[in-house]
N, C-alpha and C positions, 0 to 999 in steps of 0.2 A: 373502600371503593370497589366495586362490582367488576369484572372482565369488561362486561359491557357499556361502562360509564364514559372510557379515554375511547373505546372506540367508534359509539353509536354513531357520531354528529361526522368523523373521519367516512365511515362506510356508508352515510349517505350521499355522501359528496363524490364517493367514489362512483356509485349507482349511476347518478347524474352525469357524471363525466362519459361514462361507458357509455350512456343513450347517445349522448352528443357528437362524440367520437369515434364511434366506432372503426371508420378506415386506420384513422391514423394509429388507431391503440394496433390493431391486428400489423399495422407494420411496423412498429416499434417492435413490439414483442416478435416479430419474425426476426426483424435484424439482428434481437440480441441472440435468438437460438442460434443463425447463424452461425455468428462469431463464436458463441460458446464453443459449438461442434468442430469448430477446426482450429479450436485451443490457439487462438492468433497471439501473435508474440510482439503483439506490438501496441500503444494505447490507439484505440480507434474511437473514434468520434462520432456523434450524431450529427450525419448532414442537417444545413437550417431547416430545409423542406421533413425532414421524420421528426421533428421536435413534434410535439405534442404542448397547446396551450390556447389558453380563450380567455374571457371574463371571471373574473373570480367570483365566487357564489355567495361570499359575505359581505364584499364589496365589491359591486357592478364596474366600477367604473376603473378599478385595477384590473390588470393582464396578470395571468398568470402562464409558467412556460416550464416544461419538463424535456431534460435534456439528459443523455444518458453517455458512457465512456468505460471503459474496460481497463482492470489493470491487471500485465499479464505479469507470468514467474510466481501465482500466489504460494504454490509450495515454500516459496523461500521466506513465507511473512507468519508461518505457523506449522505444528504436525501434522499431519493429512495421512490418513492409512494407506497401504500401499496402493498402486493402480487407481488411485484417486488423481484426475486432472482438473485442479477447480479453476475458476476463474470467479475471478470480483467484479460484480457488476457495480456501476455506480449512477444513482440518479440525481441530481441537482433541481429542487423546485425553485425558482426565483419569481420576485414579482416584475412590473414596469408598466408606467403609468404613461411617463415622458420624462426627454431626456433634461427637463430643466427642474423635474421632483424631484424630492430627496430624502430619506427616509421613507420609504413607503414600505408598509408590512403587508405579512397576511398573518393570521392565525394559526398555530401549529395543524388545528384539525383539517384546515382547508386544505396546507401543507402534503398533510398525509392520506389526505382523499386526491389528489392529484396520482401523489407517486404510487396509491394501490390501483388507481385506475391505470397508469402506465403498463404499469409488473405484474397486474395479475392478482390472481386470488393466491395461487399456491406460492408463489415467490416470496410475494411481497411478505406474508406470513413469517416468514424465515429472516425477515430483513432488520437490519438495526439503522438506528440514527448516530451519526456522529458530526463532533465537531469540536469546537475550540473554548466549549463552556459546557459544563453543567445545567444549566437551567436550557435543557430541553423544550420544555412547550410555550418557552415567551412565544410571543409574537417575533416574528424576523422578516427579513428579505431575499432571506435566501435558508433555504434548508440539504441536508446532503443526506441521504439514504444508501445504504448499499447491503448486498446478499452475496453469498458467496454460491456459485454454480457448477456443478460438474459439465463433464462432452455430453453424458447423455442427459444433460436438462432436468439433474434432481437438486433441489438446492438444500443445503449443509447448517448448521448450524456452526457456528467459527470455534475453533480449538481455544483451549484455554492459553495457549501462547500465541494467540492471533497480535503481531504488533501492528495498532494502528497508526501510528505514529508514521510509518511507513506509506499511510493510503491519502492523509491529510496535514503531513509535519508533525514537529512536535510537540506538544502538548495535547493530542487529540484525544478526546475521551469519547464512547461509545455507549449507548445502552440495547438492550434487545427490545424493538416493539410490539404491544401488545400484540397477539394474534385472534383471527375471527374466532368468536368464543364458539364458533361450530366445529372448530379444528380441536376436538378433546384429546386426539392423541399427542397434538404437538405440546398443548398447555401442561397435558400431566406429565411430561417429558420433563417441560421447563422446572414444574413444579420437583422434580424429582432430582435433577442436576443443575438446575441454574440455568443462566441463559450461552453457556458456553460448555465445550466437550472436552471430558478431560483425555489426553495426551497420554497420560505414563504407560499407559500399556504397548503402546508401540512410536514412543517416540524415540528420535532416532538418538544412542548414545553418544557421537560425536558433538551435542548438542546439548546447552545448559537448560535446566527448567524452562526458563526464560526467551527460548528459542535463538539465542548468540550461538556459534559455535564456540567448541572447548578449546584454547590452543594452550600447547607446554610453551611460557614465558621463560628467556633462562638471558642472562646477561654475563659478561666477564669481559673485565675492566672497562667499561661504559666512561665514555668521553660526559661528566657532569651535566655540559652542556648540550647535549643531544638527548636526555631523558627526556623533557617536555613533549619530544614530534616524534620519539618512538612510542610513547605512551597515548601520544594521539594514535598514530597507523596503528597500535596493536587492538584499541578500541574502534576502529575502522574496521579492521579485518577479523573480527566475531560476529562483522552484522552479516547474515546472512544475502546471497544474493548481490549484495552491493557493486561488488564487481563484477561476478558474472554468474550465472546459475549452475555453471558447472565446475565453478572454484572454490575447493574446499581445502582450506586452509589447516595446521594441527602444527604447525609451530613455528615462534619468531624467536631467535636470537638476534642477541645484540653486543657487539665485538668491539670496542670501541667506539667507534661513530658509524660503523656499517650495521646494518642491519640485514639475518638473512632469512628469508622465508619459506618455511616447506608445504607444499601443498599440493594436493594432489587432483587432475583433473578428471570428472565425471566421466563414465567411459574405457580408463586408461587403466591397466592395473599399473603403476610404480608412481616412485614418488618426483616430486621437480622440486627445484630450489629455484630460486631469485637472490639476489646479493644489491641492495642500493645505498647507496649513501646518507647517512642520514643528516639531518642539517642542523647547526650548534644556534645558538640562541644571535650569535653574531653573524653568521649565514642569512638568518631572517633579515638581520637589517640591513646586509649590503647584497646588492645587487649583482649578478655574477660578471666576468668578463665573457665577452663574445667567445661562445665556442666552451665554455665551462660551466651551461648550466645543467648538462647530466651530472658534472665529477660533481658537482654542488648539491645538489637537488635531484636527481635522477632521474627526471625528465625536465622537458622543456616546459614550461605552462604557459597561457596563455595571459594571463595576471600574476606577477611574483606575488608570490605567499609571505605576507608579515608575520602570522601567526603559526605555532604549531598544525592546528586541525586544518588550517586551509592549505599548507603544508601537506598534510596525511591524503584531505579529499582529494586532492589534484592528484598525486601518486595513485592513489585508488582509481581514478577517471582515466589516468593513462593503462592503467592496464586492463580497465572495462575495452577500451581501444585495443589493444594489444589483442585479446582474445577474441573481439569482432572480425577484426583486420589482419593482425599481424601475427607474429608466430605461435603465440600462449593459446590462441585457435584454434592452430594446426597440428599441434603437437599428435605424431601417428603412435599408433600402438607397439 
């Protein structure tokens, strides 16, 4: 199959959308420079009025709607060369007919002539599809696109340790979209390295292939029943970012049922410890007494944890809080 073939029927529809829309396209595409340019740290949304959507062009009488959102901290989700500030742009094409249909599709090409009419010639190009299956061009009801963006509005091709997993849950799988077969230098790019960048030459060493962080695991006489939820928090605390983008973790002991954590904050030169509790497999099942669920649990949660990993996540959530709020934050040089 030709470059041309997946794309032709796609760039027509894009053509069409541009005639039609043109206000709203120019302010989409403003909002997201925007946002790019002031590296926002937070998800930001397409007010209803900038969506972008009309009649779908293979079927009249379905709506079609382009809606877009931003996910910040991308450094924490792949390698990025230094002085690189990306940002993930994301765009959702959905259809809607009425709210008493059910199943209603579009065509993948319809799809993807929406989202290149939103994003542009040069973006879109750079863009991949993902989601929660493999069979990319069924027909659906909803499609999800996204491009990775620098401040100054060049867009990237994703590092080979891009976790998507991180943009759409888990199990997301991603492919790179064709691009306009007049873009030759981007195609003999892809043709040359694949549809992702490889990493090893500057990625950063505290960090596995795989884009985890590295930490030294080391234990001595471990309470049996506290393995499970230290072996959750230790797989917690390699994902990068998760707790905060300036917590870099590099090692967890485990002392009997305590567990202690050394990490070091972005910014700071020395090192910090943490020391929590960790909770035995009968911890799980009983519920603390008032006033005992730090010595338990080490913080309070808001839903006691039956399991190890919901266990580990809450721990992780309270100390994303911690460094927003409280002292893991503030910590001065």
């Amino acid at each position: 199959m030709s470059v041309e073939d997946p794309f032709r029927r796609s760039a027509e529809i894009a053509d069409a959308v541009r005639a039609w829309y043109p206000r709203r396209i120019t302010r989409l595409q403003s909002n997201i420079k925007r946002v790019v340019s002031v590296e926002l740290k937070t998800n930001d949304r397409t007010d209803p009025g900038d969506r972008l959507g009309g009649p779908a062009f293979d079927t009249r009488d379905t709506r079609v709607c382009v809606g877009h959102s931003f996910r910040p901290y991308v450094t924490d989700l792949g390698s990025f060369p230094a002085g690189v500030a990306p940002q993930f742009v994301r765009l959702g094409v959905s259809v809607t007919r009425s709210a008493a249909d059910a199943g209603i599709t579009i065509s993948y090409e319809e799809a993807e002539g929406w989202f290149r009419a939103a994003l542009g010639v040069e973006w879109s190009d750079y863009a991949y599809q993902y989601g929660a299956t493999t069979d990319f061009r069924s027909p659906a009801s909803y499609f999800s696109f996204g491009v990775i963006i620098d401040r100054t509005g060049r867009p990237l091709l994703t590092p080979d340790n891009f976790d998507w997993t991180r943009i759409d849950g888990e199990g997301t799988v991603a492919r790179k979209i064709v691009p306009d077969p007049a873009n030759v230098g981007l195609i003999e790019q892809l043709d040359r390295i694949g549809p992702c960048i490889d990493t090893s030459a500057y990625r950063d060493p505290r960090i596995t292939p795989d884009g985890r962080w590295v930490l030294a695991v080391t234990t001595a006489n471990p309470d049996p029943s506290s393995i499970r939820a230290f072996d959750a928090l230790v797989d917690r605390l390699r994902v990068r970012g998760l707790i905060d983008t300036r917590f870099v973790p590099h090692a967890v002991h485990l002392a009997g049922s305590t567990a202690v954590v050394e990490f070091r904050r972005v910014g700071v030169d020395r090192n910090f410890r943490e020391s929590v509790p960790v909770p035995t497999e009968e911890d799980l099942r009983i519920r603390p007494e008032s006033g005992e669920w730090v010595l338990q649990l080490g913080y309070r949660p808001s839903v006691f944890p039956q399991e190890p990993d919901q266990w580990a996540l809450g721990l992780c959530a309270h100390w994303t809080e911690m460094f927003a709020y409280g002292p893991l934050g503030k910590i001065a040089e």
